[in-house]
N, C-alpha and C positions, 0 to 999 in steps of 0.2 A: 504494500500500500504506500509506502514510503516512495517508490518510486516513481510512483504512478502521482504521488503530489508534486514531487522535484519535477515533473517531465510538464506537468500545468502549470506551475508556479513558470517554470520556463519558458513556455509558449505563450503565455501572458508578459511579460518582457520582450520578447521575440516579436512578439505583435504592437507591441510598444515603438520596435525599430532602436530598440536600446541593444538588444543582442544577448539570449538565452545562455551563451555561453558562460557569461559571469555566474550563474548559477549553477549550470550544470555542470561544467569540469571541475568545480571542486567536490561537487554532490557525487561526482561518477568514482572521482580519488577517497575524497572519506566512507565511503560505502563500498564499495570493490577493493580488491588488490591489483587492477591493471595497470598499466602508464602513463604518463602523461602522453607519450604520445597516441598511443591509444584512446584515451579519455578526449585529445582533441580529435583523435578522426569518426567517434561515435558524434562527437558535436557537429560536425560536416555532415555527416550523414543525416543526423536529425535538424539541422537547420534549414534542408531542402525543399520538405511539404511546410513548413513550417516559413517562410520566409516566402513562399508561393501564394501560401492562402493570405498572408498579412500583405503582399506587394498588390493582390488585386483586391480587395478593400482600400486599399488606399489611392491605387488607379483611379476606382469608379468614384473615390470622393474627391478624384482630381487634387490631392496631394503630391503626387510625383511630376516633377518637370522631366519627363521623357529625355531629351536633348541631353540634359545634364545628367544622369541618372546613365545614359548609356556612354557617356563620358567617365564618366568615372571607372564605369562597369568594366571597361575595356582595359584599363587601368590597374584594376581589383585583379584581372585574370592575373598580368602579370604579377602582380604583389604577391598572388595565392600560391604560385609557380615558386617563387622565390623564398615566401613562408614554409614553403612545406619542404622546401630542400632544408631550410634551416632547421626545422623543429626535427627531422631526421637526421642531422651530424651535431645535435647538441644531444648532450649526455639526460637522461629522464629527469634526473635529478635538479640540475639548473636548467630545465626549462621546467621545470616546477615553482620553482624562485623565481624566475623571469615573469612567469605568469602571474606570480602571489607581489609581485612587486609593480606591478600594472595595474591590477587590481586595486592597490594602494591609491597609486596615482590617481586612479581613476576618480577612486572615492575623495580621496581628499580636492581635487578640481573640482565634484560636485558639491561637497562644503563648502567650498568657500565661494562657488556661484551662489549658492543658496543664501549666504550670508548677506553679498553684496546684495540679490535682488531685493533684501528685506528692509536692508539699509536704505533705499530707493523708495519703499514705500511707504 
């Protein structure tokens, strides 16, 4: 049952366009004993139908500047080409840490947005 809340807890992020993986590659490491890199290619895997179904919801609510969106997209291949060679000749272990320190970052950027916007109003 636990998994099946991580995998909706997920898809509601996902569908957000915030990106399910924040939640789900640490949920797949503290729960399993696989890899990291493993843990990120079930995240590919399930970000597929899941970034499908949230891309045309937000089509039809004319959300997406198409143009731009397929600029980047082309973009993204390369980067995805290049992330996956790298997450394949780093060790599990420091792409665990690389991960868990993104993470970080992450969080703390949205601290301290959250602060400024408050300060603003």
């Amino acid at each position: 049952m636990i998994k099946v809340l991580v995998g909706f807890a997920s898809g509601i992020i996902s569908g957000m366009g915030i990106g399910g993986g924040a939640v789900l590659i640490p949920a797949l490491l503290f729960m399993t004993s696989i890899s990291q890199q493993t843990a990120q290619g079930i995240n590919l895997v399930y970000f597929l139908p899941t970034a499908a179904v949230s891309l045309i919801i937000h089509i039809k609510k004319k959300n997406v500047e198409i143009k731009t969106a397929a600029i980047i997209g082309a973009a993204g291949i390369f980067g995805a080409f290049a992330g996956a060679w790298a997450a394949m000749a780093i060790e599990g272990e420091i792409l665990r840490r690389l991960f868990g320190v993104f993470l970080l970052l992450v969080g703390a950027h949205e601290i301290y947005k959250g602060i400024r916007i408050s300060k603003t109003t």
